[in-house]
PABALUM-360053 format. One record per residue: x, y, z of N, C-alpha, C in turn; residue in one letter. Coordinates in steps of 0.02 Angstrom, whole numbers, padded with zeros to 5 digits, always signed. Each point is the difference from the previous one (the first is absolute). Example, Ala and Ser with C-alpha at 12.3 -4.5 7.8 and 13.67 -1.06 7.14 Angstrom:
// PABALUM-360053
+00660-00284+00390-00045+00059+00000+00045+00060+00000A
-00018+00053-00036+00042+00059+00003-00039+00055+00037S
//
This chain:
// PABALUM-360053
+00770+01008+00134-00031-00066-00009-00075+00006+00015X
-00047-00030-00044-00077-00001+00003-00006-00042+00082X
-00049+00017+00010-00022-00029+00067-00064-00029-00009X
+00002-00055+00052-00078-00040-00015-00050+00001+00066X
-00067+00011-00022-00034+00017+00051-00067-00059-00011X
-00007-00027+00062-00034-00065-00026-00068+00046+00072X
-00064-00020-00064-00079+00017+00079-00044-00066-00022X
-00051-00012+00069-00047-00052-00017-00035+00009-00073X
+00002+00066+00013-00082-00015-00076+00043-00020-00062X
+00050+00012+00001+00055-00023-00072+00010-00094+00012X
+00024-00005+00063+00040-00056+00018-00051-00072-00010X
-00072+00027+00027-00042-00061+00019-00021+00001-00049X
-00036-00079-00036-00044-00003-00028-00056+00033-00021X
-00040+00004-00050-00054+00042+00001-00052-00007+00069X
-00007-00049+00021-00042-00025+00060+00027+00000+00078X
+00041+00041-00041+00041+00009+00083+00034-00077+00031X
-00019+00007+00078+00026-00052+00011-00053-00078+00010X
-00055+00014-00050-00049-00063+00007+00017-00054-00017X
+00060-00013-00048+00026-00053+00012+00036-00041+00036X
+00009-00054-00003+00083-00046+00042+00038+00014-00029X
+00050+00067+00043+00056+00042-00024+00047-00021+00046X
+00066-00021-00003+00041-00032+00038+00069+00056-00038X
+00058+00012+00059+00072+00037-00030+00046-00049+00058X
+00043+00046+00002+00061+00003+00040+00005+00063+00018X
+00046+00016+00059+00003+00054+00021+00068-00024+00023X
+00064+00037+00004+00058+00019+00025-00015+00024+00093X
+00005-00034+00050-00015+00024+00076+00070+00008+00026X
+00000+00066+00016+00092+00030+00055+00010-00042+00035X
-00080+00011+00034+00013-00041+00065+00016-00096+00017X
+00006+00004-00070+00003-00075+00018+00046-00023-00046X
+00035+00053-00040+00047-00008-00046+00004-00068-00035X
-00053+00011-00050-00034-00028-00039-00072+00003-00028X
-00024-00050-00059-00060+00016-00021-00064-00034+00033X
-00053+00016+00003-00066-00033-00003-00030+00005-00034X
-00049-00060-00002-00048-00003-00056-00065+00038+00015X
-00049+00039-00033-00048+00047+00051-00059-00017-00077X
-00041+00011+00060-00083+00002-00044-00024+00074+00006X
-00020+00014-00037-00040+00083-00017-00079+00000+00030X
-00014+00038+00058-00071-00015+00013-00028+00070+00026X
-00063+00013-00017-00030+00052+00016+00013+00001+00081X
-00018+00069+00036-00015+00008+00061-00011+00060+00025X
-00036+00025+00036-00023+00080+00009+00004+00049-00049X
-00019-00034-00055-00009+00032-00076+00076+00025-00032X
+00031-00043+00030+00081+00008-00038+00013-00078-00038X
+00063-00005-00040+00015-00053-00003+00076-00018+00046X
-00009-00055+00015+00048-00015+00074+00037-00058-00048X
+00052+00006+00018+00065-00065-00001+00009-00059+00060X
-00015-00041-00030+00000-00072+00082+00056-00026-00014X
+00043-00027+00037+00069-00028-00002-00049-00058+00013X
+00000-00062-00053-00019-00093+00031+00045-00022-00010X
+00064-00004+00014+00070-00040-00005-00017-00044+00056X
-00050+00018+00057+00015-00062+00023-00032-00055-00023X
-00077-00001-00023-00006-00025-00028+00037-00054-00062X
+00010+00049-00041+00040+00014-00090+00061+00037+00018X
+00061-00033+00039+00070+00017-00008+00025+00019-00069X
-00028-00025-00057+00016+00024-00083-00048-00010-00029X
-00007+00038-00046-00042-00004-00054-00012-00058-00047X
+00047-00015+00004+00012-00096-00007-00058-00048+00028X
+00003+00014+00062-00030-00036+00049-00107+00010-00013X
+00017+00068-00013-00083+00044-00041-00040-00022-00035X
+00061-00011-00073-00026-00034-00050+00010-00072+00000X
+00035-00044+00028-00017-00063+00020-00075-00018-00001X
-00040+00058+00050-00060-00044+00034-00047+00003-00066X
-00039-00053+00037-00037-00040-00051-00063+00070-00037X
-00019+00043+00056-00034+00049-00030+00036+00068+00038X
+00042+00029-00025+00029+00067+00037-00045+00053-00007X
-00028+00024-00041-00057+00059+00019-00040-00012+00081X
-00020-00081-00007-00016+00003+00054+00020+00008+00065X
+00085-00047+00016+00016-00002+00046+00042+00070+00011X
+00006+00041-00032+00001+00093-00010-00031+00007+00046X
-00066+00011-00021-00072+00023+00046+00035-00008+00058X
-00020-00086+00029+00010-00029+00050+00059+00018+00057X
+00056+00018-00032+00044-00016+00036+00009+00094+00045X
+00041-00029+00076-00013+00056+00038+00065+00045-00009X
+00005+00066+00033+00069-00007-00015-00005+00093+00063X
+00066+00008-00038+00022+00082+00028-00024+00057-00016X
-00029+00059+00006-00012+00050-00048+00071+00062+00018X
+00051+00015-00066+00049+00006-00011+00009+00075-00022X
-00068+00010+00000+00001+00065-00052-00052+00041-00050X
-00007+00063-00013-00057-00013-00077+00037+00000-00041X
-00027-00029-00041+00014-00007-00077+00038+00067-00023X
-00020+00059-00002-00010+00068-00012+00084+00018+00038X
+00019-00014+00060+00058+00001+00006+00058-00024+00005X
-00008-00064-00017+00029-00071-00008+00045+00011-00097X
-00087+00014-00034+00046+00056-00069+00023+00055-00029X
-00001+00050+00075+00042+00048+00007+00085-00007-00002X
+00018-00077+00030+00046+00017+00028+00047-00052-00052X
-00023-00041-00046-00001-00058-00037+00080+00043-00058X
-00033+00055-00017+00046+00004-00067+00076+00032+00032X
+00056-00012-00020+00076+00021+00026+00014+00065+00034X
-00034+00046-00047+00010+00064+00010-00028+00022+00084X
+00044+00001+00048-00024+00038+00064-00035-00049+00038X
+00004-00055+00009-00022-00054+00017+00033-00012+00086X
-00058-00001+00040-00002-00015+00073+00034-00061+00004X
+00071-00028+00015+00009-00057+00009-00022-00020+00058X
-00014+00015+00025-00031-00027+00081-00090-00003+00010X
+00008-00006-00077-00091-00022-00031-00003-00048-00032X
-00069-00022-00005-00001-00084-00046-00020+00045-00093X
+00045-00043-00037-00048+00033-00070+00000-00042-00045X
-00025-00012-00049-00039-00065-00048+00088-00018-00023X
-00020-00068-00026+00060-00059-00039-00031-00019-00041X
+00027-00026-00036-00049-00048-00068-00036-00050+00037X
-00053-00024-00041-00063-00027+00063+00043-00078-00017X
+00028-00038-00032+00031-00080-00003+00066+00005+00038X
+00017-00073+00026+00059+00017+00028+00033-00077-00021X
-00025-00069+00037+00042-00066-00028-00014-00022-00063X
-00048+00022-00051-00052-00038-00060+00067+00038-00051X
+00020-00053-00027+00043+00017-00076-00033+00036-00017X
+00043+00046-00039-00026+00067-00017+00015-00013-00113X
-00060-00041-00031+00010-00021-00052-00013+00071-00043X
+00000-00010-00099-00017+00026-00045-00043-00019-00069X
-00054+00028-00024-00020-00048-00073+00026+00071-00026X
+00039-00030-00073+00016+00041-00031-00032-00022-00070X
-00015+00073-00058-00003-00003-00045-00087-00032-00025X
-00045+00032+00039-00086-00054+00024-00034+00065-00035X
+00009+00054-00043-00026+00027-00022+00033+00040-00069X
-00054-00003-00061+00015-00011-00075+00055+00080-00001X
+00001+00048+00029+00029+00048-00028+00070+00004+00071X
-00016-00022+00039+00080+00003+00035+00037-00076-00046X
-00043-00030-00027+00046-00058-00032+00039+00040-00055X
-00041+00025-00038+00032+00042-00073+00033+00040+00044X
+00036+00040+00052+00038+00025+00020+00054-00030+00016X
-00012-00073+00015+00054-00034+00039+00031-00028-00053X
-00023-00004-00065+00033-00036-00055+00051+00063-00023X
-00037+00064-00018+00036+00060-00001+00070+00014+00024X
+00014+00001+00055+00038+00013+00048+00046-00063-00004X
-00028-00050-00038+00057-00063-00015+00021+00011-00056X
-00035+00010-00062+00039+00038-00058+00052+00045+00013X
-00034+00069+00033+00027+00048+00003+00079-00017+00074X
+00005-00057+00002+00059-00033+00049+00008+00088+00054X
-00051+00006+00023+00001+00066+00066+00017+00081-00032X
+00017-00010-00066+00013+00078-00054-00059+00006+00010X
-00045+00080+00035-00065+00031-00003+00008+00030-00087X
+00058+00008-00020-00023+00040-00082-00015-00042-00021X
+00009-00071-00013-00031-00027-00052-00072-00030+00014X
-00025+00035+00063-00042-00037+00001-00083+00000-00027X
+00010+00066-00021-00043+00023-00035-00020-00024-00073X
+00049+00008-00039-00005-00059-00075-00017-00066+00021X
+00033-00033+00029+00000-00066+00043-00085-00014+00000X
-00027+00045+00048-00079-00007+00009-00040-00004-00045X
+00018+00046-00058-00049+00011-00076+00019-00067-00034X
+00042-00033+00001+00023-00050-00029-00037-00078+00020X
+00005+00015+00085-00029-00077+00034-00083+00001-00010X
-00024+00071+00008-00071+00012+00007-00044-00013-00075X
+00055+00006-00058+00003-00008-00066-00014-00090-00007X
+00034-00044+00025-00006-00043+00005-00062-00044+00045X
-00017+00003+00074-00029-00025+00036-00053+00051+00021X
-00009+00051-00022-00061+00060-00004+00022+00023+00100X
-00046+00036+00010-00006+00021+00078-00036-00014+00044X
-00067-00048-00009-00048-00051+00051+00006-00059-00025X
+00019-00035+00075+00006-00079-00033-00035-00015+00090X
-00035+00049+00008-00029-00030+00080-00063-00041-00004X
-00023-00026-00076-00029-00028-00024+00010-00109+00000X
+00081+00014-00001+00027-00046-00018+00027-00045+00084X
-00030-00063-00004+00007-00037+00047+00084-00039-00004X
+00038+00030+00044+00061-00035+00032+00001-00084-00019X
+00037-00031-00046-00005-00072-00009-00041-00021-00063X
-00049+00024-00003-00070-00008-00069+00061-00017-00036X
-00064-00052-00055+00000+00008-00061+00026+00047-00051X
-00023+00037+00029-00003+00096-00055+00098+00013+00030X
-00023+00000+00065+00065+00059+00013+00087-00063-00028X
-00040-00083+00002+00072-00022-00019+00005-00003-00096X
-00057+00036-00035+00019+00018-00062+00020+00054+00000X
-00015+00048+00024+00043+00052+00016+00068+00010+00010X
+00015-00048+00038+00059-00020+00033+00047-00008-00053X
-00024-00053-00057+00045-00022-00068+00002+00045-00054X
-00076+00051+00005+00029+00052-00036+00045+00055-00018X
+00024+00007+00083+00046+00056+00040+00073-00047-00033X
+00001-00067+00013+00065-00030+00008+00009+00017-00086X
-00020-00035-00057+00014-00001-00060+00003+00092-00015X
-00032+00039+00057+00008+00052-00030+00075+00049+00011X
+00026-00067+00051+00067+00033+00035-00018+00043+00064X
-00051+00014+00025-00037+00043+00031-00006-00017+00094X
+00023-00066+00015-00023-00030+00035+00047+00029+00091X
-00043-00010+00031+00033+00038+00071+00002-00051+00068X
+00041+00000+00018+00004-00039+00066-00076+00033+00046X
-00023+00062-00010-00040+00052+00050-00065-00025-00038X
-00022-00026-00081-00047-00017-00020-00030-00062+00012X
+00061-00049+00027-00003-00073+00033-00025+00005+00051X
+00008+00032+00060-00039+00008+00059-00060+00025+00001X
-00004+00068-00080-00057+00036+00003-00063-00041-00010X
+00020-00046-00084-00054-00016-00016+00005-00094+00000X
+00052-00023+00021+00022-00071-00002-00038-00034+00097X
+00000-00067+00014-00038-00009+00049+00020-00002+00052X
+00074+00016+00002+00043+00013+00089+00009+00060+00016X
-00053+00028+00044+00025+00064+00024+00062+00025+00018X
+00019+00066+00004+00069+00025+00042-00006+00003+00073X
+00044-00022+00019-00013-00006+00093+00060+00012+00023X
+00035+00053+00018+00068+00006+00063-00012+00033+00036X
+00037-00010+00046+00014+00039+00055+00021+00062+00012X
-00053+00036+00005+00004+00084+00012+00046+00006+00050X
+00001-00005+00065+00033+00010+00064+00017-00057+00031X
+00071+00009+00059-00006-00051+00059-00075-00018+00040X
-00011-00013+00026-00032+00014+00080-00008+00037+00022X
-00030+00051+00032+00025+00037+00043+00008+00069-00040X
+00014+00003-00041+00054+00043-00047-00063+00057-00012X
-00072-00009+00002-00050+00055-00051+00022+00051+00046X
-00032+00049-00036-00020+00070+00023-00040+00023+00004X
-00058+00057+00065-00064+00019-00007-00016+00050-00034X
-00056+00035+00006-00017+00054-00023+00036+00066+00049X
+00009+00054-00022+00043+00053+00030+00064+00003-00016X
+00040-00062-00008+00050-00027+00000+00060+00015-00077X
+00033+00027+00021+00038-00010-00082+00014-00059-00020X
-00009+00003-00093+00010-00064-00034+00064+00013-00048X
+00037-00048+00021+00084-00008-00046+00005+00001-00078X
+00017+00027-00020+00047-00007-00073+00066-00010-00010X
+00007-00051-00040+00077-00020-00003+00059+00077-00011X
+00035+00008+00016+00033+00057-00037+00043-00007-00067X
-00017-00060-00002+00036+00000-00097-00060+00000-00041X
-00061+00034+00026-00051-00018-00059-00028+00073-00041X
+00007+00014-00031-00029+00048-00038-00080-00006-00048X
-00025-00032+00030-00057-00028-00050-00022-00046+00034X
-00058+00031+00060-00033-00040+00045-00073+00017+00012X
-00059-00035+00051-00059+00023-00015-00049-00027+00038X
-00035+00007+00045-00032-00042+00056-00061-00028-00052X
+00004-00070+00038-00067-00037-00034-00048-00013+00058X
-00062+00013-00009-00052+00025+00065-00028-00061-00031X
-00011-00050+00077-00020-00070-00015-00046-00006+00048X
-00044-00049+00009-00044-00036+00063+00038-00046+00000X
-00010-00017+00081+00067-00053+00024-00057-00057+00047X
+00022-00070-00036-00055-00048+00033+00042-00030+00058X
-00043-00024+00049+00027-00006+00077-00014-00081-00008X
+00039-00057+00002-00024-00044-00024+00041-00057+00082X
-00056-00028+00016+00028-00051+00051+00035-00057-00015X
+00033-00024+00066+00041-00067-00055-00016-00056-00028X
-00099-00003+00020-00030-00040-00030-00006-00001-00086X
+00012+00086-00021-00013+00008-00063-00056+00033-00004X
-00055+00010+00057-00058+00031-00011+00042+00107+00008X
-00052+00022-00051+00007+00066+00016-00030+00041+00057X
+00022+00029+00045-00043+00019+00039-00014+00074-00004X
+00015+00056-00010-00001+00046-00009+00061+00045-00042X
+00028+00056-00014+00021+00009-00043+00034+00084+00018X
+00024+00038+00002+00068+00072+00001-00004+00023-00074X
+00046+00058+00000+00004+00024-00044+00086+00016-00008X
+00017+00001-00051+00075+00002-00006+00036+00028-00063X
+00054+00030+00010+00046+00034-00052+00056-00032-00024X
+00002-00034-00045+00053-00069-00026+00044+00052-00056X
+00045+00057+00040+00036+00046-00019+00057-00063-00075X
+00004+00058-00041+00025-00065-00057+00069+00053-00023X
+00036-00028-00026+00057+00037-00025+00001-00029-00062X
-00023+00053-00058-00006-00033-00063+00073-00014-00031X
+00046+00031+00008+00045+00004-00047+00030-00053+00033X
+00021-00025+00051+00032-00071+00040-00028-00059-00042X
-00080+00002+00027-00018-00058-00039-00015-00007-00074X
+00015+00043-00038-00005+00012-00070+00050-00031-00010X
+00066+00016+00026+00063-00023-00031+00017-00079-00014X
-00039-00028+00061-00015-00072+00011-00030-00022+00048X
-00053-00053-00006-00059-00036+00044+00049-00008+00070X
+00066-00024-00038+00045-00029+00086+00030+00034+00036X
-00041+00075-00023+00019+00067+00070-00059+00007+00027X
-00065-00045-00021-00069+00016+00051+00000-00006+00073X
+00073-00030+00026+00003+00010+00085+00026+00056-00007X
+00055+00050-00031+00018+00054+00020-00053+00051-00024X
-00038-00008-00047-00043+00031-00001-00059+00032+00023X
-00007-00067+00033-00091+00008+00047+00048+00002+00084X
+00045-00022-00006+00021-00044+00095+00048+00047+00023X
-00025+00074+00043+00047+00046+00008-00027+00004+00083X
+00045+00049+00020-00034+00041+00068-00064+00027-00023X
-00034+00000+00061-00068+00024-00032-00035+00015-00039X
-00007-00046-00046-00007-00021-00064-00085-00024+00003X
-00020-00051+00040-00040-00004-00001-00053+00006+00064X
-00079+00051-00034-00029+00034+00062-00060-00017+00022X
-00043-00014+00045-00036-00039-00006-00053+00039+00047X
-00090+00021+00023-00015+00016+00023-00063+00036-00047X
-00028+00029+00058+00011+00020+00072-00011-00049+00052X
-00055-00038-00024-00009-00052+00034-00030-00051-00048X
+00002-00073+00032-00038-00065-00004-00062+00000-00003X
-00060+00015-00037-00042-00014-00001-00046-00078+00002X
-00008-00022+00046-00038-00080-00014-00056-00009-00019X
-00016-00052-00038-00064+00000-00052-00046-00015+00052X
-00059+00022+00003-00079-00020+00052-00036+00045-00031X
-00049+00026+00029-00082+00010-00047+00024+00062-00020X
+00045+00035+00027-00005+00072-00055+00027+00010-00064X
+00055-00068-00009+00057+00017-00040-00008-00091-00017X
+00018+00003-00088+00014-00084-00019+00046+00012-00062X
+00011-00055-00006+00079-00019-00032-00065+00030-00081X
-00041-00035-00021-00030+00060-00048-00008+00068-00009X
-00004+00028+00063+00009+00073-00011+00075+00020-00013X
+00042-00051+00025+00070+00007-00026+00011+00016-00047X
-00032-00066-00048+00010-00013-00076-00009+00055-00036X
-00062+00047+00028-00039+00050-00038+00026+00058+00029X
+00058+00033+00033+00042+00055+00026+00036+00048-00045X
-00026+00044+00005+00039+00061-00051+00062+00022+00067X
+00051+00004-00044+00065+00032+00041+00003+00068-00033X
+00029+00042+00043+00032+00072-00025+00058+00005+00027X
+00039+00052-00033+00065+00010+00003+00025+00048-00015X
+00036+00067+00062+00006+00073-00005+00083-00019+00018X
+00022+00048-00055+00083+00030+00024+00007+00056-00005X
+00016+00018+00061+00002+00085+00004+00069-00003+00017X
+00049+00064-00073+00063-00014+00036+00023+00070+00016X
+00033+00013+00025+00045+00056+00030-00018+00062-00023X
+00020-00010-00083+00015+00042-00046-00061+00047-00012X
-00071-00043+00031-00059+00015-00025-00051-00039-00051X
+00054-00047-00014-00029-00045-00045-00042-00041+00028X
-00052-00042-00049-00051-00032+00036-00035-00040-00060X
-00009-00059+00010-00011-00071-00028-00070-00038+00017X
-00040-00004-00034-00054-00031+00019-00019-00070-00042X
-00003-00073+00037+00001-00059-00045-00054-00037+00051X
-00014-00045-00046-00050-00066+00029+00019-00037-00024X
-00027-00066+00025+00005-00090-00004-00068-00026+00027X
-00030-00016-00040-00068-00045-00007+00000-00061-00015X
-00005-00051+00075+00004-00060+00002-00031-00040-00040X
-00054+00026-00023-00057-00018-00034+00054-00045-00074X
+00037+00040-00012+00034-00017-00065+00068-00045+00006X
+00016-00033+00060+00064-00058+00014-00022-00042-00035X
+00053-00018-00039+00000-00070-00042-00005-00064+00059X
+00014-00010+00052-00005-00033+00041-00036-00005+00059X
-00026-00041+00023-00057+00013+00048+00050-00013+00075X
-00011+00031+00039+00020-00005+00081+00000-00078+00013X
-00044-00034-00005+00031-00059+00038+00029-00066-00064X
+00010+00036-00043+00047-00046-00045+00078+00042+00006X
+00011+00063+00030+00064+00015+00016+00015-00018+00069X
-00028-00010+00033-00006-00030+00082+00019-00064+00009X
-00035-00045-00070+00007-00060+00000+00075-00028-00046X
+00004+00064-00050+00087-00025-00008+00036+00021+00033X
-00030+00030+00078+00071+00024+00039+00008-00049+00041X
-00040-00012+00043-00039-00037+00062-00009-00085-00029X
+00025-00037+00002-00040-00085+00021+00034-00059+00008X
+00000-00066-00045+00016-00043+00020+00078+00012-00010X
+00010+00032-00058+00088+00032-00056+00029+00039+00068X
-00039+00029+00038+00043+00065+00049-00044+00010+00051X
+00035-00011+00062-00025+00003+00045+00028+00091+00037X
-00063+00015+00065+00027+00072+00037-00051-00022+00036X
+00033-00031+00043-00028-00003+00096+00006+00067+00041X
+00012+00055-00030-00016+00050+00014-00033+00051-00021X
-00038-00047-00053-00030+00032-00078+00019+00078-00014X
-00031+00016-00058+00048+00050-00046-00028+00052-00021X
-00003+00050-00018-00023+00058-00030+00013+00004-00068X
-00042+00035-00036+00008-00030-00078-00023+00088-00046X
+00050+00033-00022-00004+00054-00039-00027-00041-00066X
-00047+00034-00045-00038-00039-00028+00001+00053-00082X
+00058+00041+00001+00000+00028-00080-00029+00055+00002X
+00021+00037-00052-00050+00062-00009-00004+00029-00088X
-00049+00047-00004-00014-00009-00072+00001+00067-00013X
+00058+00055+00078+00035+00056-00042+00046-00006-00017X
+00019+00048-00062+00056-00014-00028+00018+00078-00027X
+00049+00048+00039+00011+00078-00030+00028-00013-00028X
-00016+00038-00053+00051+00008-00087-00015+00085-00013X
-00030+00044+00036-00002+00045-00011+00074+00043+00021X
+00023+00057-00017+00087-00001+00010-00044+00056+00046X
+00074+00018+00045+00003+00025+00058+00056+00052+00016X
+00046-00013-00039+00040+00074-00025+00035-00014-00064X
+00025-00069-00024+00062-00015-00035-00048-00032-00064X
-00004+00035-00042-00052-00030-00064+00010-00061-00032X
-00029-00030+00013+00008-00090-00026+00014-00043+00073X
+00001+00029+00057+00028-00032+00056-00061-00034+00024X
-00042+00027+00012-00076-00018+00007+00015+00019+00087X
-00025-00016+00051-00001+00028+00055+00036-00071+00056X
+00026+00060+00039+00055-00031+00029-00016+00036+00095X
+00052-00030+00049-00036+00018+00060+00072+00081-00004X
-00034+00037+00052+00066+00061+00026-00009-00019+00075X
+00066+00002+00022-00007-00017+00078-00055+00073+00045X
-00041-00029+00030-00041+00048+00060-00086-00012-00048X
-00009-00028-00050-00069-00022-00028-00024-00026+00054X
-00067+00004+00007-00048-00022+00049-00037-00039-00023X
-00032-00079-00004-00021-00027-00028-00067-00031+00027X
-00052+00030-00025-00064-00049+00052-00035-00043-00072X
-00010-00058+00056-00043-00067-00042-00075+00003+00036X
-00028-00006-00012-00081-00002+00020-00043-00024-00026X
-00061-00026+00024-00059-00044-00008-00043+00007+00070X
-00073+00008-00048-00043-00002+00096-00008-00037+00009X
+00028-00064-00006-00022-00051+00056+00059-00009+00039X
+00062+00022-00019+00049-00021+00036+00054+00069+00018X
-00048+00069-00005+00059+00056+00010+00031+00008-00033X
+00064+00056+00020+00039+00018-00023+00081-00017+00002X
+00051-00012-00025+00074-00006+00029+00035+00060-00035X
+00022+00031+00046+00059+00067-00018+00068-00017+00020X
+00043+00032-00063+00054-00032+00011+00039+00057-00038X
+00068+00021+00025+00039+00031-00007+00060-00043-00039X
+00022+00030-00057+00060-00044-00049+00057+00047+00028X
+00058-00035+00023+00055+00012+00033+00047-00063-00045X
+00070+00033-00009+00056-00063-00012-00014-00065+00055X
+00010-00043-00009-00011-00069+00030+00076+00020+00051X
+00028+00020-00018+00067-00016+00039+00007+00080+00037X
-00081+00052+00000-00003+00027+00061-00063-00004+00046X
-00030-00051-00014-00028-00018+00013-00012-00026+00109X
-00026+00003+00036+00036-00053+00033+00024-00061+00003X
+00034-00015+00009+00012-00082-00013-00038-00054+00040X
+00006-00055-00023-00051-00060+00033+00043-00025+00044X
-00010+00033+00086+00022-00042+00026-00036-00074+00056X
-00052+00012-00007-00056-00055+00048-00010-00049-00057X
+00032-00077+00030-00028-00034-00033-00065-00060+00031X
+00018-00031-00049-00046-00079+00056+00050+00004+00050X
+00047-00022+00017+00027-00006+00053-00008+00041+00069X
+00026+00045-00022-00029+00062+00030-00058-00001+00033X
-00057+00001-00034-00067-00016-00003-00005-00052+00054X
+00034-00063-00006-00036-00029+00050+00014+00004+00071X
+00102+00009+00019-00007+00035+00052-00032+00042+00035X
-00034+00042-00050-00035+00064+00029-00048-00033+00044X
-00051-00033-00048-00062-00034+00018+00012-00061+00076X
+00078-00029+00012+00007-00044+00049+00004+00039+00047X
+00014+00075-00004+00044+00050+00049-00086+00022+00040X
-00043-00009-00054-00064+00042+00031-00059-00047+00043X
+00036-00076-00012-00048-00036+00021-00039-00025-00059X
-00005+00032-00058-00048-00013-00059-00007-00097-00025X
+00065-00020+00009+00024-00057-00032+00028-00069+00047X
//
């Protein structure tokens, strides 16, 4: 089995830790998590436990400005960084050490699906092709024949995209995945429980009935329950094509597994180094290195979402739906492998022990190991859980 080795200069941001960088950390000693801020100190970077402060991350992004009350707030020093992600990934792991968790813990853990022009023409694909990878190749020459291959031109709702819309229908052509793509109600479900993400180091689940699966490397918006965004993660919205090909009404078994969905390394909060525009303007990369030797190189350039961040925020988040514990919001991606990977016409698929890193400098890196979901460890800490912990420590 591949092994994952997580270091600062990979993990942090390009800027190290100059931003309001907020995680979780897993503590023995207190058997349970804290919430910790990343801060320089004798020319290392140090881990602060502020749970007392910020018992959850919940509680973080609540405040009215969290970068700031970050700064502000006092706390424990727990550790460096440097060995805190030594000890983070499964393999040989100090249990009687603290090591990273996915940085969200009470905030619904949401999805936008289908927010970019060429994972849409995939998602219509994969509905033709009802989860068969052979046909999916004709399938593509056929739809791309019809609706061409950039439509990141084309505004969600317009004018344009609802003639479009009638041209697809009279043409017989028309997709439940083109309604979300290019019609004016975004896709929005629920990636995970609560509780449920996974961090960086961490293995990420695949169903074991899926043969035709594929991580989608997303920026993940951190959104309070006011609806304002406050800062933003990075995340792997692992997809099982052939499930949801077969039908839209397997998208919970599809996306909603054991560690399924991964989130990290950390929370970045928006203040003078970092803004929800430099968001907008974020090149993602995307390496799979698998076992065999094989190795995958993809991007997603925000620049090109048919949808802007706070019009998917705003059909997740408001007066229609409330989250008093506000929510995290995977926000699409605009890779899409079709290149094959051993089985000709299959286009590329995961092999269990692939290593998967998502990256961007403003927000690091997340490494993640693809394991069956069902060998995964299992989820056993929930909210509940969670809050005993926090009554047990005094936190609450």
């Amino acid at each position: 089995m591949s092994r994952i080795a997580l270091d600062i200069a990979t993990t942090l941001p390009a800027d190290g830790a100059a931003g309001a960088l907020a995680g979780r950390i897993w503590r023995p000693d207190a058997g349970g998590p804290s919430v910790v801020a990343l801060r320089h100190a004798a020319g290392a970077v140090r881990v602060v436990d502020v749970s007392r402060s910020f018992p959850t991350m919940r509680d973080l992004c609540e405040q009215d400005d969290p970068a700031r009350a970050l700064a502000e707030a006092q706390g424990e020093d727990v550790g460096s960084l440097e060995d805190i992600l030594g000890n983070t990934p499964p393999d040989g792991r100090d249990e009687s050490r603290p090591w990273l968790l996915s940085p969200v813990d009470l905030q619904a853990v949401k999805a936008a699906g289908v927010t970019f022009a060429i994972s849409m023409l995939e998602r219509v694909i994969e509905e033709r092709a009802r989860g068969d990878y052979n046909a999916a190749a004709s399938i593509r020459k056929e739809i791309t024949a019809l609706v061409g291959d950039d439509l990141s031109r084309l505004k969600p709702g317009s004018p344009e995209a609802m003639r479009l819309k009638e041209v697809l229908i009279a043409q017989g052509a028309w997709s439940q995945y083109l309604e979300v793509g290019i019609g004016p109600d975004a896709e929005i479900f629920t990636k995970a429980p609560s509780m449920a993400s996974v961090g960086t180091g961490a293995d990420a689940g695949i169903h074991p009935v899926s043969t035709w699966n594929n991580p989608e490397p997303e920026v993940v918006l951190v959104v309070a329950s006011t609806g304002a965004i406050v800062g933003a993660t990075l995340g792997n919205d692992v997809n099982l094509r052939d499930v949801e090909g077969r039908s839209a009404l397997l998208l919970g078994k599809a996306k909603d597994n054991n560690a399924s969905a991964t989130l990290g390394p950390f929370v970045r909060f928006f203040d003078a180094t970092f803004s929800l525009d430099e968001l907008r303007r974020a090149e993602l990369s995307l390496s799979v290195h698998g076992p065999e030797g094989y190795v995958l190189h993809g991007s997603s350039s925000l620049s090109k979402i048919s949808r802007d961040f706070a019009d998917l925020a705003g059909q997740m988040l408001g007066r229609h739906h409330q989250y008093p514990d506000g929510a995290v919001l995977y926000t699409g991606t605009l890779f899409a492998p079709i290149e094959d990977r051993d089985t000709p016409g299959k286009g590329f698929t995961h092999k269990v022990g692939d290593i998967v890193t998502i990256a961007t400098p403003k927000l690091g890196s997340l490494v993640n190991r693809i394991r069956l979901s069902t060998e995964c460890p299992p989820w056993t800490f929930g909210a509940s859980h969670l809050m005993r912990n926090l009554a047990r420590r005094g936190l609450i």
